[in-house]
SEFIZA-3560 file (N, C-alpha, C; in Angstrom, 3 decimals):
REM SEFIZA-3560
<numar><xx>128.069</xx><yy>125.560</yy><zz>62.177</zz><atom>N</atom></numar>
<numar><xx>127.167</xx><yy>124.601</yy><zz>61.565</zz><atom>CA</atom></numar>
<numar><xx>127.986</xx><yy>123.643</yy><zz>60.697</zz><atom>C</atom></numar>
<numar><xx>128.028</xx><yy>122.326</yy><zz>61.044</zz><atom>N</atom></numar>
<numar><xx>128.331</xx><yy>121.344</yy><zz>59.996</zz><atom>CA</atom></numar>
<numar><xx>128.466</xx><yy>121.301</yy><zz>58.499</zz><atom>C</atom></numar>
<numar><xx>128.910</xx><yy>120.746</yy><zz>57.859</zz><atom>N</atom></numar>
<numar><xx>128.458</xx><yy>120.414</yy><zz>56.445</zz><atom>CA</atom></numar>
<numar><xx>127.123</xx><yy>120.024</yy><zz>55.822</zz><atom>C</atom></numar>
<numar><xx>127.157</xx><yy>118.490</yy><zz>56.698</zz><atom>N</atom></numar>
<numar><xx>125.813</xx><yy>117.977</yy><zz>56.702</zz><atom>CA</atom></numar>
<numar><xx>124.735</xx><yy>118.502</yy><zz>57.075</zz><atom>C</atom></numar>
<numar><xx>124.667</xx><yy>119.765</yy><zz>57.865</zz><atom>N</atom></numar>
<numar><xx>123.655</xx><yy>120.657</yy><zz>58.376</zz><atom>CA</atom></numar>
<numar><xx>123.192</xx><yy>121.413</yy><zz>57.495</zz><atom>C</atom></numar>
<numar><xx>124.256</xx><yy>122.031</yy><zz>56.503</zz><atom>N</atom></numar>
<numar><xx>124.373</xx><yy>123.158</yy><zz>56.028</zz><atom>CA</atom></numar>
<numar><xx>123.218</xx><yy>122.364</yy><zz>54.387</zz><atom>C</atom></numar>
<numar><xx>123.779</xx><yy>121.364</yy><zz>54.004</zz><atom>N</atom></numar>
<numar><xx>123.058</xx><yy>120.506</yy><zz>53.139</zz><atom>CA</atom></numar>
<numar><xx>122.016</xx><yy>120.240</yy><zz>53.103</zz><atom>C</atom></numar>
<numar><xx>121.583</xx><yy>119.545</yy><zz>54.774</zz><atom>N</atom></numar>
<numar><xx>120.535</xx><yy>119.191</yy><zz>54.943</zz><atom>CA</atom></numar>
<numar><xx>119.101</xx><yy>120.157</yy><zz>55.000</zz><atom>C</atom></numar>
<numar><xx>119.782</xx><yy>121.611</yy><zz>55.394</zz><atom>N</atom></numar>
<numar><xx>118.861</xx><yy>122.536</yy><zz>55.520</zz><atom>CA</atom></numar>
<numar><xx>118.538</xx><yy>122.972</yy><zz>53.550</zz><atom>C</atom></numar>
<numar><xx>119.330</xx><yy>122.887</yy><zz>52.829</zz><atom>N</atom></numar>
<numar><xx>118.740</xx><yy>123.431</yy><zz>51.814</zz><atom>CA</atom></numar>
<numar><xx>118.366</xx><yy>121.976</yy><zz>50.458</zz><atom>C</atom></numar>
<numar><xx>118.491</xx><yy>121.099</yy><zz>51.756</zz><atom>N</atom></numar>
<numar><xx>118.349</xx><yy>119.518</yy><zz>50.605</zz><atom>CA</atom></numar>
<numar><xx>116.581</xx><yy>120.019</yy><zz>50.058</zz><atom>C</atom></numar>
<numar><xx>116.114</xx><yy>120.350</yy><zz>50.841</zz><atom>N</atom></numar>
<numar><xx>113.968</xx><yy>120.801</yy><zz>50.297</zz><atom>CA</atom></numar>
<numar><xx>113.602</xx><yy>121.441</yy><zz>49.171</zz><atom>C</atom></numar>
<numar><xx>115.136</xx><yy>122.883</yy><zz>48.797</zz><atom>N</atom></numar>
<numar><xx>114.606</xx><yy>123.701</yy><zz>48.328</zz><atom>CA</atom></numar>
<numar><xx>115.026</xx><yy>123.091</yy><zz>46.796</zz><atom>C</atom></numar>
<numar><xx>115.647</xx><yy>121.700</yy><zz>46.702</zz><atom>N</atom></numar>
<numar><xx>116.275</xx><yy>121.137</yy><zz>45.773</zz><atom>CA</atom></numar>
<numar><xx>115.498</xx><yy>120.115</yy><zz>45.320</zz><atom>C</atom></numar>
<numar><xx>114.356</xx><yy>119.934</yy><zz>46.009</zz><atom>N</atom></numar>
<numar><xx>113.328</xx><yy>118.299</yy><zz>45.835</zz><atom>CA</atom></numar>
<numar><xx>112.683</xx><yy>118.962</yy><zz>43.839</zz><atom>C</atom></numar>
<numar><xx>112.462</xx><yy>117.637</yy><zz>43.555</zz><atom>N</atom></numar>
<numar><xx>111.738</xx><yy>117.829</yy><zz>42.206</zz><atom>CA</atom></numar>
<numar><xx>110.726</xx><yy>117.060</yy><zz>42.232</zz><atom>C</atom></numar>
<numar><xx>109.116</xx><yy>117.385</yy><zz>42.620</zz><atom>N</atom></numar>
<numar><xx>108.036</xx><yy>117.096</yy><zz>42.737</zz><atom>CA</atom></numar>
<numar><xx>107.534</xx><yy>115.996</yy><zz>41.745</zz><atom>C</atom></numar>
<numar><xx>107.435</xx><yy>116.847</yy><zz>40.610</zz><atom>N</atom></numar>
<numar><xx>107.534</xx><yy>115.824</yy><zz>39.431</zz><atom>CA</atom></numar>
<numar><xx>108.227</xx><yy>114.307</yy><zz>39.052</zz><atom>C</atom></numar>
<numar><xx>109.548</xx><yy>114.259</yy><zz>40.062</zz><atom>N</atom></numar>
<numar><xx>110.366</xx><yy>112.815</yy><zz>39.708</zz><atom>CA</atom></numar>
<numar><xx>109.881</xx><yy>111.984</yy><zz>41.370</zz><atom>C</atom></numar>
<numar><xx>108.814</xx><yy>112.343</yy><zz>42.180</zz><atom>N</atom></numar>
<numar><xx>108.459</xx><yy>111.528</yy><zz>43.285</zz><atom>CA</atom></numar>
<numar><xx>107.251</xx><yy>111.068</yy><zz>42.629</zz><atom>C</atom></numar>
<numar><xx>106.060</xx><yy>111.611</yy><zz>41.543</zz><atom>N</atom></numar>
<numar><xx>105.162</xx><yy>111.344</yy><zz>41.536</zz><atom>CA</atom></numar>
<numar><xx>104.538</xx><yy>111.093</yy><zz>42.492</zz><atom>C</atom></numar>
<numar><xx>103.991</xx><yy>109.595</yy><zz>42.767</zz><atom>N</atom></numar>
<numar><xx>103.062</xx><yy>109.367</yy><zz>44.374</zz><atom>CA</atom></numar>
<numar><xx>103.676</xx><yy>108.767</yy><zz>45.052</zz><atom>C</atom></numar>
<numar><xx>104.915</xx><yy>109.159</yy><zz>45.601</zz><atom>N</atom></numar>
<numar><xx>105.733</xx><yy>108.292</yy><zz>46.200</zz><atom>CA</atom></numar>
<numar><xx>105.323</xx><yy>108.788</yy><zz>47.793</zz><atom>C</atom></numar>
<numar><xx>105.575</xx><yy>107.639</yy><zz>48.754</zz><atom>N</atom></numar>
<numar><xx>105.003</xx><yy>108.696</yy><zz>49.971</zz><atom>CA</atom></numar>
<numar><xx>106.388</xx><yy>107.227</yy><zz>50.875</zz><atom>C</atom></numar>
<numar><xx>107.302</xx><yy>108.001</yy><zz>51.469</zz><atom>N</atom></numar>
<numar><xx>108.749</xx><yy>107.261</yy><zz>51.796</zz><atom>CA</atom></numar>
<numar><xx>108.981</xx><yy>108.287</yy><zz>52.907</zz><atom>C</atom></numar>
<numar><xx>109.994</xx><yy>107.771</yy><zz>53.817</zz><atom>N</atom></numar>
<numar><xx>110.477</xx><yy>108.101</yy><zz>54.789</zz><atom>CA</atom></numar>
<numar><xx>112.174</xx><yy>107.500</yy><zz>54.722</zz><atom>C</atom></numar>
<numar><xx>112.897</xx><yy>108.588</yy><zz>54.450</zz><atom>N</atom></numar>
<numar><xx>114.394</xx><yy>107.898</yy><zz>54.378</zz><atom>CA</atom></numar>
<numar><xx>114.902</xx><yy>108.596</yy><zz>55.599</zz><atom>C</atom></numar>
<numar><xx>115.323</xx><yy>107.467</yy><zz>56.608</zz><atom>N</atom></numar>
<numar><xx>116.285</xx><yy>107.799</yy><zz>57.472</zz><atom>CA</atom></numar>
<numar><xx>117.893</xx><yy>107.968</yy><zz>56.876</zz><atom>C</atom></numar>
<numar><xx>118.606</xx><yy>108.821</yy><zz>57.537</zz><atom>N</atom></numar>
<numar><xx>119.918</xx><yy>109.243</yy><zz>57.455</zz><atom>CA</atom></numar>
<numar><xx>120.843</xx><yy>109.472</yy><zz>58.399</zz><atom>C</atom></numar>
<numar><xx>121.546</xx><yy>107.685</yy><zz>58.639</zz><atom>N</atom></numar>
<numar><xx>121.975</xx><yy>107.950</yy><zz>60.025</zz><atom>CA</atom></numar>
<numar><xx>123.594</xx><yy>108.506</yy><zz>59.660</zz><atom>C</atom></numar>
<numar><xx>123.893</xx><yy>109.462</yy><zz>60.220</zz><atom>N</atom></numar>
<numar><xx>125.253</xx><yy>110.231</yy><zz>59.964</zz><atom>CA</atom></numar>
<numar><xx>126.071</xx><yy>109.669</yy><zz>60.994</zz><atom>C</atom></numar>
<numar><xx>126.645</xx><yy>108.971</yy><zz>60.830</zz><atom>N</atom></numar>
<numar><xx>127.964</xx><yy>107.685</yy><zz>61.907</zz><atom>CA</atom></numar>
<numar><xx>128.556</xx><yy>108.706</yy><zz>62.860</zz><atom>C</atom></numar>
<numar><xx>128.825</xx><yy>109.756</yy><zz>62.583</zz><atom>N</atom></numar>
<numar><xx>129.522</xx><yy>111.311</yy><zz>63.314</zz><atom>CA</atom></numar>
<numar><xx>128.766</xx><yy>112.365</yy><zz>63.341</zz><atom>C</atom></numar>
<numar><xx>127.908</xx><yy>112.040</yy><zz>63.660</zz><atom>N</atom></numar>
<numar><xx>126.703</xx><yy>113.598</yy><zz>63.952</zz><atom>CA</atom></numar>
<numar><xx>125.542</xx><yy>113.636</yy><zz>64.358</zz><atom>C</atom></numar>
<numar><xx>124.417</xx><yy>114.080</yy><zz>63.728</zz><atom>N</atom></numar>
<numar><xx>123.177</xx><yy>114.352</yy><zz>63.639</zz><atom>CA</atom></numar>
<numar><xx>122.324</xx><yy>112.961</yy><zz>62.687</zz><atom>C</atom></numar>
<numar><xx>121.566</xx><yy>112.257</yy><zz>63.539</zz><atom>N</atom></numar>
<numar><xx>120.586</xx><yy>111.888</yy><zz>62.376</zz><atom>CA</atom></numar>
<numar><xx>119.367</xx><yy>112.741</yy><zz>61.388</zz><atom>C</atom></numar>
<numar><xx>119.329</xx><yy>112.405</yy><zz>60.532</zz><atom>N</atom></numar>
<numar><xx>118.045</xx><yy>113.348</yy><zz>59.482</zz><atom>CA</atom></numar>
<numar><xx>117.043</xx><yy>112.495</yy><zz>59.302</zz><atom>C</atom></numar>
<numar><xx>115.625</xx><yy>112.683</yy><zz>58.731</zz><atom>N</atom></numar>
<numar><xx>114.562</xx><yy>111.729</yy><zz>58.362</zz><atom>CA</atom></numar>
<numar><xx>113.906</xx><yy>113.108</yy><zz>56.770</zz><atom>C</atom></numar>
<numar><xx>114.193</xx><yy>112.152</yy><zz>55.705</zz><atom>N</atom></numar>
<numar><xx>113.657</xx><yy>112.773</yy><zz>54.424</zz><atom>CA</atom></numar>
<numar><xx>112.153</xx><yy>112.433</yy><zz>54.375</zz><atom>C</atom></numar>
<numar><xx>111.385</xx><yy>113.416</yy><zz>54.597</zz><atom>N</atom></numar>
<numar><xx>110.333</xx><yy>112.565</yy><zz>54.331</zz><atom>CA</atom></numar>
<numar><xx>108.987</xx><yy>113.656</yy><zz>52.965</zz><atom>C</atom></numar>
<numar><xx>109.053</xx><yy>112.340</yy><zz>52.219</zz><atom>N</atom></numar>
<numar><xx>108.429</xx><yy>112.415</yy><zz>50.759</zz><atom>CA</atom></numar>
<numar><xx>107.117</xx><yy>111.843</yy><zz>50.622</zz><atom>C</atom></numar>
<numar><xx>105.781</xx><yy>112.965</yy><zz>50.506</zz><atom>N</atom></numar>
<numar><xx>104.340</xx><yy>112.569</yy><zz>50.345</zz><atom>CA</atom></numar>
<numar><xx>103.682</xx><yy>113.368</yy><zz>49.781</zz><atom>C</atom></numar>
<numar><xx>102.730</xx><yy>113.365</yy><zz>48.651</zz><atom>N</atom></numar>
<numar><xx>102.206</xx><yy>114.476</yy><zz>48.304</zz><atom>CA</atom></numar>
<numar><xx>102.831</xx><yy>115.565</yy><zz>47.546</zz><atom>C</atom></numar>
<numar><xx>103.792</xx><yy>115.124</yy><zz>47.273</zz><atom>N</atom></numar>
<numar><xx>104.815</xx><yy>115.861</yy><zz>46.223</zz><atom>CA</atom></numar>
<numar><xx>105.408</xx><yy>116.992</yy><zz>47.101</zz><atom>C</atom></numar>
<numar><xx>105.556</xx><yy>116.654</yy><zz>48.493</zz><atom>N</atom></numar>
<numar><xx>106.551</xx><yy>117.342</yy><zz>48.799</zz><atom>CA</atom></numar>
<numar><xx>107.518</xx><yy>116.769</yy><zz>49.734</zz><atom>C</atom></numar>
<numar><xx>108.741</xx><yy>117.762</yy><zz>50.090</zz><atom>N</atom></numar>
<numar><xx>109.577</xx><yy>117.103</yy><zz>50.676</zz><atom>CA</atom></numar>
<numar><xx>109.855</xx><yy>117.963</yy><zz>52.007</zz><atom>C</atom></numar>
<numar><xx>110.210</xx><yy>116.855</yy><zz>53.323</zz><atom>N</atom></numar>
<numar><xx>110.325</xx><yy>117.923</yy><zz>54.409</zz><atom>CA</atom></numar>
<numar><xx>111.421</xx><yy>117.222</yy><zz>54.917</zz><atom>C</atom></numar>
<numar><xx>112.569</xx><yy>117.776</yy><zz>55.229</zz><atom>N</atom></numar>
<numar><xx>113.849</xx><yy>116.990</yy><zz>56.167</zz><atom>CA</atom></numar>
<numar><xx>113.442</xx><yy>118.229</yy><zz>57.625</zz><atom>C</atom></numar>
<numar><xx>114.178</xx><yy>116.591</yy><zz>58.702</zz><atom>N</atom></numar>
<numar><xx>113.581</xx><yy>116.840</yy><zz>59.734</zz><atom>CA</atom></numar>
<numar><xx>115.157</xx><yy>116.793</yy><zz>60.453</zz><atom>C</atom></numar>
<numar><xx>115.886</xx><yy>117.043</yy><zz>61.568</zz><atom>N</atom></numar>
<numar><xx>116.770</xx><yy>116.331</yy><zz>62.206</zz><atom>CA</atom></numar>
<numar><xx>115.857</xx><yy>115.560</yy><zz>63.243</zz><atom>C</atom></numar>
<numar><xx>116.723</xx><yy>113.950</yy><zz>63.504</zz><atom>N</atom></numar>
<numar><xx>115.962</xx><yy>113.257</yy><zz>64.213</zz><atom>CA</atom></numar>
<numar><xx>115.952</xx><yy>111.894</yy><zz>63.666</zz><atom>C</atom></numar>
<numar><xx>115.520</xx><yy>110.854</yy><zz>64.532</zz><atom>N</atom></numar>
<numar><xx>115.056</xx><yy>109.799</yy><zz>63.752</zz><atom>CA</atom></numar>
<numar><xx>113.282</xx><yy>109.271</yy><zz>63.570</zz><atom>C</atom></numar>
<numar><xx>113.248</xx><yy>108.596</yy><zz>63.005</zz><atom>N</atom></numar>
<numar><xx>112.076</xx><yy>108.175</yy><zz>62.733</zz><atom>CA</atom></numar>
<numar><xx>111.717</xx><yy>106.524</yy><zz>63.324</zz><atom>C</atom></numar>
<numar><xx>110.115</xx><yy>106.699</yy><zz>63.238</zz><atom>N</atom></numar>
<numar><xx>109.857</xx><yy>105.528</yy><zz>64.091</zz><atom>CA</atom></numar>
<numar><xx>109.916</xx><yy>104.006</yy><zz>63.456</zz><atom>C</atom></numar>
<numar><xx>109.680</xx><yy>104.680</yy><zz>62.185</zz><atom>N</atom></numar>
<numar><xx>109.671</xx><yy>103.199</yy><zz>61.295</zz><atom>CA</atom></numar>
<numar><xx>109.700</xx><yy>103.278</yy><zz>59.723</zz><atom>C</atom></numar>
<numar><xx>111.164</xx><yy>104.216</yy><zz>59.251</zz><atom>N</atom></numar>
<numar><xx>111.610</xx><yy>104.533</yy><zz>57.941</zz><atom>CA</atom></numar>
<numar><xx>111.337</xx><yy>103.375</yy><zz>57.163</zz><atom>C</atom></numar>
<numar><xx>111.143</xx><yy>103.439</yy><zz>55.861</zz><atom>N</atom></numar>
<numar><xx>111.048</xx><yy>103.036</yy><zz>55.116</zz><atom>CA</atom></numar>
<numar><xx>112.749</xx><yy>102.144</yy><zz>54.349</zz><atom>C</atom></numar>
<numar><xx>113.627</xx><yy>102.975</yy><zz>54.662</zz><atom>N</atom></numar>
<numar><xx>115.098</xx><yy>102.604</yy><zz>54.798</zz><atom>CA</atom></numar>
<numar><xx>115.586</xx><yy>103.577</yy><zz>55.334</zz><atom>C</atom></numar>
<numar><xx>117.070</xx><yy>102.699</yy><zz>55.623</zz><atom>N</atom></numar>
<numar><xx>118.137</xx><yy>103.712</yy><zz>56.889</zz><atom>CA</atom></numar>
<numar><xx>119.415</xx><yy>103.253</yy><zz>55.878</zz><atom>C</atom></numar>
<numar><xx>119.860</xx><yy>104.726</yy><zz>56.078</zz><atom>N</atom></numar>
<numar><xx>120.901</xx><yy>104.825</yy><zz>55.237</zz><atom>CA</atom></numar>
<numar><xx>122.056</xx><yy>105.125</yy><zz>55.789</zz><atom>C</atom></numar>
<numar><xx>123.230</xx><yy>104.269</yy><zz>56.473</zz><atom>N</atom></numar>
<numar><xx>124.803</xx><yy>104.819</yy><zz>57.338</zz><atom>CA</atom></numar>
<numar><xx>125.027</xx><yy>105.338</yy><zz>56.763</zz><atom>C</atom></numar>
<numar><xx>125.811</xx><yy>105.962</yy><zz>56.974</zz><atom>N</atom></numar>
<numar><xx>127.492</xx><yy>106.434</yy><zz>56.794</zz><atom>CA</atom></numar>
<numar><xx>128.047</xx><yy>107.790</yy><zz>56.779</zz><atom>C</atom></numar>
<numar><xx>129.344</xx><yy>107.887</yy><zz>56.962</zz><atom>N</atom></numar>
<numar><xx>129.773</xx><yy>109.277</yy><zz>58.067</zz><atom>CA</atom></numar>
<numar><xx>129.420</xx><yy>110.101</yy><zz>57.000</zz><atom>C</atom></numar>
<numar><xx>129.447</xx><yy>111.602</yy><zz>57.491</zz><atom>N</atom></numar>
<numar><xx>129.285</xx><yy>112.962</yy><zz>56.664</zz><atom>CA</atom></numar>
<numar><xx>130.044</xx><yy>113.030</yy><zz>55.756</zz><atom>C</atom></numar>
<numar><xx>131.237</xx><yy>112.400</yy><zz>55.844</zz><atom>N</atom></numar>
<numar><xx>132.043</xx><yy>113.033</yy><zz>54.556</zz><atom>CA</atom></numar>
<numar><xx>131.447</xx><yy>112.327</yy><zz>53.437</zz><atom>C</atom></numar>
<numar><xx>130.900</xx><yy>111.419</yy><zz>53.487</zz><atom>N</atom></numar>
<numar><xx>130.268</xx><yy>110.353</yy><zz>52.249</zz><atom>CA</atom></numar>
<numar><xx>129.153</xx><yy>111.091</yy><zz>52.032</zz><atom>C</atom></numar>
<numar><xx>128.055</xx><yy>111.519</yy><zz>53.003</zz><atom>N</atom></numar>
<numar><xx>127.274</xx><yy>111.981</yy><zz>52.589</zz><atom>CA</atom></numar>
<numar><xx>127.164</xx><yy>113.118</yy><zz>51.778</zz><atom>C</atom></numar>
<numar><xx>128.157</xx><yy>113.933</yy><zz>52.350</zz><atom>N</atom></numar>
<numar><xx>128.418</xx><yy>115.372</yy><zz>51.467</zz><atom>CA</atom></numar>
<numar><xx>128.887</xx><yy>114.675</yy><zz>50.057</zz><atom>C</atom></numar>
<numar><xx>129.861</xx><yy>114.071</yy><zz>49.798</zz><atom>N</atom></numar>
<numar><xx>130.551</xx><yy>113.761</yy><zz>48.628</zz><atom>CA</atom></numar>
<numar><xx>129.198</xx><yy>112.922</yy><zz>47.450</zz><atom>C</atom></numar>
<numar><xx>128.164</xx><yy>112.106</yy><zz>48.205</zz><atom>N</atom></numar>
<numar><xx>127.123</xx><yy>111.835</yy><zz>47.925</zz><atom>CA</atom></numar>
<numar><xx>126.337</xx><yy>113.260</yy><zz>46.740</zz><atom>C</atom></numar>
<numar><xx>126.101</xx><yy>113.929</yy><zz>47.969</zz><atom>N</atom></numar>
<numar><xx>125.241</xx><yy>114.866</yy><zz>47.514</zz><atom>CA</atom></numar>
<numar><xx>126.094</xx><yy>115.799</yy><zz>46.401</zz><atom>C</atom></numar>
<numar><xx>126.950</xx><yy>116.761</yy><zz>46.652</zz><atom>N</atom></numar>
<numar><xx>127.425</xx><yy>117.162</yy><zz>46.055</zz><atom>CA</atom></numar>
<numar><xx>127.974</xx><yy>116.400</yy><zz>44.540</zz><atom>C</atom></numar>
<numar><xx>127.617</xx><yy>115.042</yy><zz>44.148</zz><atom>N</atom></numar>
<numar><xx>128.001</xx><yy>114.124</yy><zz>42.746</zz><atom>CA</atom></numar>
<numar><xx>129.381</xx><yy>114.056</yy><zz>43.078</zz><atom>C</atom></numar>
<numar><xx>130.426</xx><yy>114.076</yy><zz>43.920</zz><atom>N</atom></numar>
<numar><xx>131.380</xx><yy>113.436</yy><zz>44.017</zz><atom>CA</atom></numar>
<numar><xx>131.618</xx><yy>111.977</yy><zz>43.904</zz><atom>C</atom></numar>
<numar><xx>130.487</xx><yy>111.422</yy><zz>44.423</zz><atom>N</atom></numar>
<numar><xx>130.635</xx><yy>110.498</yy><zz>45.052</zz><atom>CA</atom></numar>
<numar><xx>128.953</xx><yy>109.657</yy><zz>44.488</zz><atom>C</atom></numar>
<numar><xx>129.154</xx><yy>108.402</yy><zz>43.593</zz><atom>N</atom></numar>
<numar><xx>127.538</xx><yy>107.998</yy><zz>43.576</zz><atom>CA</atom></numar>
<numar><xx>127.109</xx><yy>106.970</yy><zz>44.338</zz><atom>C</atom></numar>
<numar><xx>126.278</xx><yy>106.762</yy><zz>44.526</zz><atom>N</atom></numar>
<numar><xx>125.518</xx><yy>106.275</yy><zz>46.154</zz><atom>CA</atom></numar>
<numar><xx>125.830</xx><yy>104.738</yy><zz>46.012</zz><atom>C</atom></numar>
<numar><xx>125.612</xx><yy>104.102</yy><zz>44.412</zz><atom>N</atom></numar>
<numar><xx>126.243</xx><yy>103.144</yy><zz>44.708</zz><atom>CA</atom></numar>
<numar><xx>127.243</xx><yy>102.254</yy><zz>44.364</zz><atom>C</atom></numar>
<numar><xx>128.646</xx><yy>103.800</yy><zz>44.325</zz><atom>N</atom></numar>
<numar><xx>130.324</xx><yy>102.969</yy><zz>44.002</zz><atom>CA</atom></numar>
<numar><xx>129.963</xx><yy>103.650</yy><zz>46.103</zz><atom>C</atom></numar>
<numar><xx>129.362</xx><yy>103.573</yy><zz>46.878</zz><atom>N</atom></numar>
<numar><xx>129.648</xx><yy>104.223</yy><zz>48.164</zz><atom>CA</atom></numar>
<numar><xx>128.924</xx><yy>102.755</yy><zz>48.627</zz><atom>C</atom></numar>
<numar><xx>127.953</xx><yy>102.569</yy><zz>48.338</zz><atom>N</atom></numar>
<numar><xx>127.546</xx><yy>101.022</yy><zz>48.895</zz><atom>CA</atom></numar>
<numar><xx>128.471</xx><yy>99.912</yy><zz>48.512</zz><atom>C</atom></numar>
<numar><xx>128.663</xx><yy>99.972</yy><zz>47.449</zz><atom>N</atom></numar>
<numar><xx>129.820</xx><yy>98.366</yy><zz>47.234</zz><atom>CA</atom></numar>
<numar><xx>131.227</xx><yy>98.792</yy><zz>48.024</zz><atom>C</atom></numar>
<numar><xx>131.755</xx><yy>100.083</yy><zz>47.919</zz><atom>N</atom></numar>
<numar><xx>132.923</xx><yy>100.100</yy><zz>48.663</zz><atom>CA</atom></numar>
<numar><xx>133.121</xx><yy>100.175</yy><zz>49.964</zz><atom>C</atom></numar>
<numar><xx>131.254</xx><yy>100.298</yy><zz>50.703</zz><atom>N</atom></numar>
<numar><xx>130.988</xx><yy>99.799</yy><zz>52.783</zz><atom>CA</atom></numar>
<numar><xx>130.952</xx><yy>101.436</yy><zz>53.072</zz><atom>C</atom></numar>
<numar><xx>131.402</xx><yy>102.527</yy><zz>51.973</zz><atom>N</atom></numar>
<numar><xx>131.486</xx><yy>104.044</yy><zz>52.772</zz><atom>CA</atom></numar>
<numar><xx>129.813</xx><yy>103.786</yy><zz>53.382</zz><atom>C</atom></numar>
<numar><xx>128.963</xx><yy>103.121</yy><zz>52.368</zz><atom>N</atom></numar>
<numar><xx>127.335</xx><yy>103.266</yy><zz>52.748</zz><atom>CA</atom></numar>
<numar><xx>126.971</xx><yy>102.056</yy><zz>53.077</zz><atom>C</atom></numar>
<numar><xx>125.808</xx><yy>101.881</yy><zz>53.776</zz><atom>N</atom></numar>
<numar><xx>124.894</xx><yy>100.811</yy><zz>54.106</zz><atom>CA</atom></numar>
<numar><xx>123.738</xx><yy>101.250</yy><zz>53.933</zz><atom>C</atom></numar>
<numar><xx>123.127</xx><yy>99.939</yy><zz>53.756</zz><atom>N</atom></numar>
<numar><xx>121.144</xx><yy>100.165</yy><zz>53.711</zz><atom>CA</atom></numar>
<numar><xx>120.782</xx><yy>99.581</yy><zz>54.186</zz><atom>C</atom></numar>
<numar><xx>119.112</xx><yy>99.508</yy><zz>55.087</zz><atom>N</atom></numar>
<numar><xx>118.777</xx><yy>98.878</yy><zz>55.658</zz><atom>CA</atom></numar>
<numar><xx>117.008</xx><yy>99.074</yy><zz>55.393</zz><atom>C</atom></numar>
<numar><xx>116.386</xx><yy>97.830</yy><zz>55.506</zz><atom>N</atom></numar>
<numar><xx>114.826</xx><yy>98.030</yy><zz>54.801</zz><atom>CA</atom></numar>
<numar><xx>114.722</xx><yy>97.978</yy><zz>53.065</zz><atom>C</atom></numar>
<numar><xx>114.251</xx><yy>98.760</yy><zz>53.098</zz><atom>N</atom></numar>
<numar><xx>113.557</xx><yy>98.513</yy><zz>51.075</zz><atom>CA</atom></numar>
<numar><xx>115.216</xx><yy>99.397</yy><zz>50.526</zz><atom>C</atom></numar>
<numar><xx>116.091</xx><yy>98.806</yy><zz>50.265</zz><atom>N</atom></numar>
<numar><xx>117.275</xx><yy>98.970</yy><zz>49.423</zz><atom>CA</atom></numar>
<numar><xx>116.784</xx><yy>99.642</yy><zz>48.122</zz><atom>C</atom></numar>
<numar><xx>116.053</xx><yy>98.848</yy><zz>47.334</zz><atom>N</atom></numar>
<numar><xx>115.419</xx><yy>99.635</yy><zz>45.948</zz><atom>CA</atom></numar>
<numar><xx>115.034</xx><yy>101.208</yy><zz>45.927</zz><atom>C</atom></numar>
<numar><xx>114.334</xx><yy>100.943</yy><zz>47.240</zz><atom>N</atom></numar>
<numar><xx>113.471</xx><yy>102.661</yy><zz>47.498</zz><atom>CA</atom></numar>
<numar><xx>114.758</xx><yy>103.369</yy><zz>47.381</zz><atom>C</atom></numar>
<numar><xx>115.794</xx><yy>103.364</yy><zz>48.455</zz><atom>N</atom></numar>
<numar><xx>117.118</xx><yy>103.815</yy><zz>48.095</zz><atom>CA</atom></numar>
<numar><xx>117.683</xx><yy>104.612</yy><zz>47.051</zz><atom>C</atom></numar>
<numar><xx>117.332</xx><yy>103.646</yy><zz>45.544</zz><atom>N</atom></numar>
<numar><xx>118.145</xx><yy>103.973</yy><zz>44.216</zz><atom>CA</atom></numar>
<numar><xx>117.393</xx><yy>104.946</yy><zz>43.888</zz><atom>C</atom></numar>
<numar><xx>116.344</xx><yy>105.437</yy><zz>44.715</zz><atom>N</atom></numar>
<numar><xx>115.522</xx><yy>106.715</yy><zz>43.742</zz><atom>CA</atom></numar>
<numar><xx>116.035</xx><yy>107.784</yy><zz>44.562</zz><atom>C</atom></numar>
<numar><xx>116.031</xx><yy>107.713</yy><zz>46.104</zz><atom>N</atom></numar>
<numar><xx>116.777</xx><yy>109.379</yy><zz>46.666</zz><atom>CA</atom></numar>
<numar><xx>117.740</xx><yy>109.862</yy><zz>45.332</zz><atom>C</atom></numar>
<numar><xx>118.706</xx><yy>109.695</yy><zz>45.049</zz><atom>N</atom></numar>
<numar><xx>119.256</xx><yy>111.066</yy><zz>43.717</zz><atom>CA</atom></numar>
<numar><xx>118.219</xx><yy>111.096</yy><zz>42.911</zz><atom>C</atom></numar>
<numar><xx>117.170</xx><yy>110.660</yy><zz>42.032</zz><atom>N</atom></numar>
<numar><xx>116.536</xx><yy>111.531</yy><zz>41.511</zz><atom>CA</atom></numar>
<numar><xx>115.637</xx><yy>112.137</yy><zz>41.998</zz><atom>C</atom></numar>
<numar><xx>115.476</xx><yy>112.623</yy><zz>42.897</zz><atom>N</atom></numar>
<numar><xx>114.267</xx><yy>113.403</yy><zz>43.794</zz><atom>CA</atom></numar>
<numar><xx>115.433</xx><yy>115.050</yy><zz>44.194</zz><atom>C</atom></numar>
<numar><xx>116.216</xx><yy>114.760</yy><zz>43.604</zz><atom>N</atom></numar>
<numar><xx>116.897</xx><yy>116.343</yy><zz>44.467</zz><atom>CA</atom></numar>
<numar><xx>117.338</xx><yy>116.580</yy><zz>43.124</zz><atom>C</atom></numar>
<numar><xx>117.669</xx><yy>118.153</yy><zz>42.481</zz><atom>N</atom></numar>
<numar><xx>118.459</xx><yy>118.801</yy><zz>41.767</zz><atom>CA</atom></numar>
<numar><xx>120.533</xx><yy>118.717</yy><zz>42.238</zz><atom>C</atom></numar>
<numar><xx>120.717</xx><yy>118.614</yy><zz>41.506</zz><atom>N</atom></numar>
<numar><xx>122.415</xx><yy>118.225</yy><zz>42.306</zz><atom>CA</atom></numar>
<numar><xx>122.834</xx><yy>120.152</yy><zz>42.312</zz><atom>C</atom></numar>
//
């Protein structure tokens, strides 16, 4: 199993209900070297899916190692967008809230 697998499977048990309020979003996660993911946030909960989605709310590149370094606070999402490791695509803003919706 991957990195990004290994992440992605326990990214749910890390969601914080309370910091989505009524947010109801669909973040695609296209992994440049792997698996795509779809985060999807409604109702105060969170379900990651592998896969893509039909019409995310934003799509987020870039290879696994960014993403892991992402998640894990190595790495913040956006010294990873100005330096091209990341891209966005759709509602960019919605974007700046994925880190506060997970426990690091």
């Amino acid at each position: 199993m991957s990195r990004v697998t290994e992440v992605m499977h326990k990214l749910a048990t890390k969601f914080q209900p309370d910091q989505a309020g009524d947010l109801h979003a669909n973040f695609q996660i296209d992994i440049e070297d792997g698996t795509p993911w779809v985060i999807c946030i409604a109702d105060g909960c969170c379900e990651v899916i592998a896969g893509e989605h039909d019409d995310p709310d934003v799509t987020l590149i870039m290879d696994g190692d960014t993403f892991v370094d992402i998640i894990d606070g190595e790495l913040g999402g956006t010294s990873a967008f100005f330096s091209g490791r990341l891209r966005a695509e759709g509602n960019v803003m919605l974007a700046t809230r994925l880190g506060s919706l997970f426990k690091r």
